[in-house]
matplotlib code that plots the C-alpha trace (Angstrom):
import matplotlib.pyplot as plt

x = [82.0, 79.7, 77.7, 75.8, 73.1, 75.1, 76.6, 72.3, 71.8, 74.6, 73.0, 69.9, 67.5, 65.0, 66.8, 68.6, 65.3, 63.9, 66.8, 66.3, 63.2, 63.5, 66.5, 64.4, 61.4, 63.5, 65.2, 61.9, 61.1, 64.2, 63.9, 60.3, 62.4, 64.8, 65.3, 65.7, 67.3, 70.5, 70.8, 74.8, 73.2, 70.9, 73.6, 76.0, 73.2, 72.0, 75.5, 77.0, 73.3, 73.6, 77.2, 76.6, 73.9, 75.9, 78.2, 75.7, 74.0, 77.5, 78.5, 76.2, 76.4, 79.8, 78.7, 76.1, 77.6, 76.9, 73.6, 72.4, 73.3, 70.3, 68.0, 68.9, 71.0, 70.0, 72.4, 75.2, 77.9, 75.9, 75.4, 79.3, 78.4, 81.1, 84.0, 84.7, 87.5, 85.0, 82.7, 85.0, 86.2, 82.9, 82.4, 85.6, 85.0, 81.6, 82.4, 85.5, 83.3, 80.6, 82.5, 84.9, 82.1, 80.2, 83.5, 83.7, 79.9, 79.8, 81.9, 78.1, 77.2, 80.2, 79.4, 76.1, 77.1, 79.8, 77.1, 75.1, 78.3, 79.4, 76.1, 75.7, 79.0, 78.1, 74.9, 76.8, 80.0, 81.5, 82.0, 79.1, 76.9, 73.7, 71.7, 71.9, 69.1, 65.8, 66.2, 69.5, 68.4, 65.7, 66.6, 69.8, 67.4, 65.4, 68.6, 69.4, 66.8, 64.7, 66.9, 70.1, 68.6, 65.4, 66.0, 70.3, 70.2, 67.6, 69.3, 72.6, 70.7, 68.4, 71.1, 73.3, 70.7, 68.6, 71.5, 68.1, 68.5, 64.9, 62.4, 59.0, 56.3, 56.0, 59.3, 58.8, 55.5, 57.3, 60.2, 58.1, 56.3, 59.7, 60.8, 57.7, 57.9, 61.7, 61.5, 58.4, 60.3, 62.8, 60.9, 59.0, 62.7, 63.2, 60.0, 61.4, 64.7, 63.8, 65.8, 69.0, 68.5, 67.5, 70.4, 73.4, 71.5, 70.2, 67.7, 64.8, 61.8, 60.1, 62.5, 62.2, 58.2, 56.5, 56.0, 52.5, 54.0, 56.1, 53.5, 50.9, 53.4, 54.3, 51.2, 50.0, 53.3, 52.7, 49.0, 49.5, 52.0, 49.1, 46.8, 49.2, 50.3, 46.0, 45.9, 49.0, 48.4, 44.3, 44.7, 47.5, 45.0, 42.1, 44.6, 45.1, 48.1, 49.3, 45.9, 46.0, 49.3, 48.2, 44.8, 46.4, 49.0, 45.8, 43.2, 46.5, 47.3, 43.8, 44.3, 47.4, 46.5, 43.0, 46.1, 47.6, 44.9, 44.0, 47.8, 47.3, 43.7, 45.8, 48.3, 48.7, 51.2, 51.4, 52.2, 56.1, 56.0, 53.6, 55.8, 58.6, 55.7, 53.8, 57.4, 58.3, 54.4, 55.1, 58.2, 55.9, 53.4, 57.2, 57.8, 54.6, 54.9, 57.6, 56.0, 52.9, 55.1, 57.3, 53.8, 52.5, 55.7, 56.7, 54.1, 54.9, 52.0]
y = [99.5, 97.4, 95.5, 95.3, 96.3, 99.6, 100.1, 99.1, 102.3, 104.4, 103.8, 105.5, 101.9, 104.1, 105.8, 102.6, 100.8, 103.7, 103.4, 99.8, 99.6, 102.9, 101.4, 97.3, 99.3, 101.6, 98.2, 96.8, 99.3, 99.1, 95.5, 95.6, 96.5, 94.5, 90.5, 88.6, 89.5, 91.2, 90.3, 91.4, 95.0, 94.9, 93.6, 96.4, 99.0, 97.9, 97.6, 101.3, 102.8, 101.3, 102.1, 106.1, 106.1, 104.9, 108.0, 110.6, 110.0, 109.0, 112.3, 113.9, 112.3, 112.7, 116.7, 117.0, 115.0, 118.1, 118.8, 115.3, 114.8, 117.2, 115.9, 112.7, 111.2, 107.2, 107.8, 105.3, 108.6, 110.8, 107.4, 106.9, 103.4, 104.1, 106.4, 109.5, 107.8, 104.1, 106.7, 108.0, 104.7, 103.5, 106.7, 106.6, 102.9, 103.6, 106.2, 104.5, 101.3, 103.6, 105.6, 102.0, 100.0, 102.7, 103.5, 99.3, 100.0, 102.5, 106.0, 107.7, 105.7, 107.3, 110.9, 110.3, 109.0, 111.1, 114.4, 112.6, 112.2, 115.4, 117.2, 114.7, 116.1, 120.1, 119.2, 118.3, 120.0, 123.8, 125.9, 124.9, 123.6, 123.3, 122.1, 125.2, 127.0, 125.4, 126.3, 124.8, 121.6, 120.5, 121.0, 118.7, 116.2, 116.3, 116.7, 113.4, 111.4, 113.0, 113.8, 111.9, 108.6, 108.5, 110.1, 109.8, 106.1, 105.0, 106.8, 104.4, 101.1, 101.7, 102.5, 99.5, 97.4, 98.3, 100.6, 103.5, 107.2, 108.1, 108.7, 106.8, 108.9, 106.9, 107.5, 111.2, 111.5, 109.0, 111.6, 114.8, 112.9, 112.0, 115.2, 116.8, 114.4, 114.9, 118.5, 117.3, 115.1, 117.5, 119.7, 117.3, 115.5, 118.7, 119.5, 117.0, 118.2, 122.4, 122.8, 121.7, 123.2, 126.4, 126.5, 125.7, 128.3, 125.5, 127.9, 125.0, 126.1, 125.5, 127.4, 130.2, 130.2, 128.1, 124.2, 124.9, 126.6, 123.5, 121.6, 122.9, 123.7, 120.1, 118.4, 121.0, 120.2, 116.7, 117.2, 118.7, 116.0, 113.3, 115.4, 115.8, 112.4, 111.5, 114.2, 113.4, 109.6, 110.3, 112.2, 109.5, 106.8, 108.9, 109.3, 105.4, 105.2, 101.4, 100.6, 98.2, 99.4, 103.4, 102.0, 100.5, 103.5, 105.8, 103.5, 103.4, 106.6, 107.5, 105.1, 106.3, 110.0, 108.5, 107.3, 110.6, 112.8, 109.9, 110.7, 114.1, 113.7, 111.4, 114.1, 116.1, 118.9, 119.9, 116.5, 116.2, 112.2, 112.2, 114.0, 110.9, 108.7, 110.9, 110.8, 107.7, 107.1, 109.8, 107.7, 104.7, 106.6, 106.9, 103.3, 102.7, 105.3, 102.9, 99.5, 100.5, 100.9, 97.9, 95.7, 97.3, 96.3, 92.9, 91.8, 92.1, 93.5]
z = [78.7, 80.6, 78.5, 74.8, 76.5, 77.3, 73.5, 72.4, 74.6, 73.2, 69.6, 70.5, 69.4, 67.8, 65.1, 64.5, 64.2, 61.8, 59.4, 59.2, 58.2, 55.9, 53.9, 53.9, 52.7, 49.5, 48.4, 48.1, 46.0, 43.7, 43.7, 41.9, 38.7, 39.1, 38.4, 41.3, 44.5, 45.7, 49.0, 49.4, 48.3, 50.9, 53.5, 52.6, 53.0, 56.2, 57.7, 56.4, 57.4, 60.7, 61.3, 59.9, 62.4, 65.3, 64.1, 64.2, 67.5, 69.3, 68.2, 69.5, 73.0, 73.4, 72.8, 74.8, 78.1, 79.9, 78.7, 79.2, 82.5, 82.5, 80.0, 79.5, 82.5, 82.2, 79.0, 79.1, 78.9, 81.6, 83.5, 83.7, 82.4, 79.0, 79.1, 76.9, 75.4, 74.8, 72.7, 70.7, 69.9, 68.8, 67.1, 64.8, 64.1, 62.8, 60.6, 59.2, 59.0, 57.1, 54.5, 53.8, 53.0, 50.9, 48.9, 48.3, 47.1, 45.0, 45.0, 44.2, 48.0, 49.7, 48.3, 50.2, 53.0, 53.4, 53.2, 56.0, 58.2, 57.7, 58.6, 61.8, 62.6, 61.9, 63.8, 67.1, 67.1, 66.6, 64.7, 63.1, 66.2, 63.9, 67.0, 68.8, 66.6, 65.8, 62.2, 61.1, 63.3, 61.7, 58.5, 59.3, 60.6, 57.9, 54.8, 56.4, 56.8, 53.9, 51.2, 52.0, 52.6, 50.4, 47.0, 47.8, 48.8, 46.6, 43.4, 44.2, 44.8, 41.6, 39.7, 41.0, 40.7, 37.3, 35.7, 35.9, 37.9, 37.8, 41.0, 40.9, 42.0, 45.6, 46.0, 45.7, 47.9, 50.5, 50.5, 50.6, 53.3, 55.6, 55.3, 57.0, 59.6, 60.6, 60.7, 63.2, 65.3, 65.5, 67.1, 69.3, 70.4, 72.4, 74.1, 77.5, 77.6, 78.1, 81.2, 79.8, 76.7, 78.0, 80.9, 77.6, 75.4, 72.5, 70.8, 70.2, 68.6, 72.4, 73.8, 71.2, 71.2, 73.2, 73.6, 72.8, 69.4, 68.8, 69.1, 67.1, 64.4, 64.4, 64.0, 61.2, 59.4, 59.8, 59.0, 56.4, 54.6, 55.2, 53.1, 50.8, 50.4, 50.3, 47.4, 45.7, 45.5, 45.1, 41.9, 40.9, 41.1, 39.1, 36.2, 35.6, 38.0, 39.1, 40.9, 43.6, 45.1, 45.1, 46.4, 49.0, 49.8, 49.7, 52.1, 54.9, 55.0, 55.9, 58.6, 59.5, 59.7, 62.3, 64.3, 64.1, 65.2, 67.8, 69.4, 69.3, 71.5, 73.9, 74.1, 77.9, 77.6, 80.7, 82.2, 81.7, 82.1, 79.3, 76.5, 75.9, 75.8, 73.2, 71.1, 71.5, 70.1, 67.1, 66.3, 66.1, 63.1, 61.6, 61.6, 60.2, 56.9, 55.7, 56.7, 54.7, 51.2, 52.3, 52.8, 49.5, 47.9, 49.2, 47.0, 43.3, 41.1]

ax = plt.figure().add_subplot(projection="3d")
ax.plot(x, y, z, "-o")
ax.set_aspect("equal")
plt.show()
């Protein structure tokens, strides 16, 4: 291995960066029940959410070498710049690193962080191969990072932290919301990477229909989860619900879904350099769902 820089690249710096600021944003949210701060709780939830990351999408490299050297050759496996047997290194050591810590945690974290590994795992590798069919794949993606992470991770800290295992409502339209937008970007993740997909027979909903399909099924699924979460927190706010906080939830997400339908507009299909740039944008409106609660909620009402 080559550098930092190399084993940054190997970590895939987006989904790193996405469940950063996802697990900051939900212990800001357990906090505002809580008395003062537990920052050794939020230490331990960064490191074995970082480390079960590094798992998932190290798995899937060392997988897909083949594949990539198609779709994705600047990769640090494809690029020859880390060895088969550096990855798998990394790979074990992140998931030991990940299911240790969690058991020290909390035998409730493990469980859930021992589901996530396990379907990062079925995802990538046989029998179970998720990833090869457009269906199982994004409803891993979104099991994870919907369901796992959200209600899962924020059930352990709120219970660790205020002894309660109960859901606020933000919580649930936050997790309705995610898991919209990872089936989403699983569907988008795919649309640059046809030609290796299709050559190795990885069913993607593209592949299957059409990009055009996967795209307009995308944005409507994503669409719709912005009206929803307008709705959900609109008729909130009309029955007496926490004011300022919902009115500010309700006010960005109308920004947020302008900046949606302004990507979409910007959006040329048919130019292939134009597709990472129009996901690595998506990923951005990603980013943004969880800054807006963790803004809302760094400030205590």
């Amino acid at each position: 291995m080559s550098s930092v820089g190399t084993l940054w690249r190997f970590s895939r710096p987006h989904t790193i960066v996405g469940s950063v600021i996802s697990i900051v944003t939900l212990y800001m949210i357990v906090l505002d029940r809580a008395e003062g701060q537990r920052p050794l709780l939020l230490i331990s939830a960064l490191f074995v959410g970082i480390a079960c990351n590094v798992f998932i999408v190290g798995i899937n490299q060392l997988a897909d070498v083949a594949i990539d050297r198609l779709n994705k050759p600047e990769l640090p496996l494809p690029a020859c710049e880390l060895s088969r047997t550096q990855a798998w290194g990394i790979v074990l050591a992140a998931l030991g690193a990940s299911l240790g810590v969690a058991l020290l945690v909390s035998p409730y974290l493990f469980a859930v962080v021992a589901a996530a590994t396990f379907i990062g795992w079925a995802y990538s590798m046989p029998p179970f191969h998720l990833k090869r069919h457009h269906l199982s794949a994004s409803l891993s993606i979104a099991m994870v990072r919907g369901v796992l992470l959200n209600l899962g991770g924020f059930l352990v800290y709120d219970h660790l932290v205020n002894g309660l295992v109960e859901v606020p409502l933000h919580v649930w339209i936050l997790t309705v919301f995610i898991i919209a937008f990872s089936t989403s970007i699983a569907w988008f993740k795919d649309l640059p990477d046809m030609e290796g997909d299709a050559r190795f027979g990885i069913r993607t909903l593209a592949l299957v229909t059409s990009p055009r399909t996967a795209l307009i099924a995308g944005h409507v699924l994503v669409g719709l989860a912005y009206l929803f979460t307008i709705a959900a927190l609109g008729l909130h706010l009309s029955l007496g619900g926490d004011g300022p906080r919902t009115r500010v939830l309700l006010i960005g997400h109308l920004v947020l879904l302008a900046l949606f339908l302004f990507n979409l507009r910007t959006l040329r299909r048919h130019d292939k350099q134009a597709l990472p740039r129009f996901y690595r944008q998506f990923w951005w409106l990603f980013f943004a769902e969880y800054g807006l609660y963790f803004g809302v909620y760094l400030i205590r009402a």
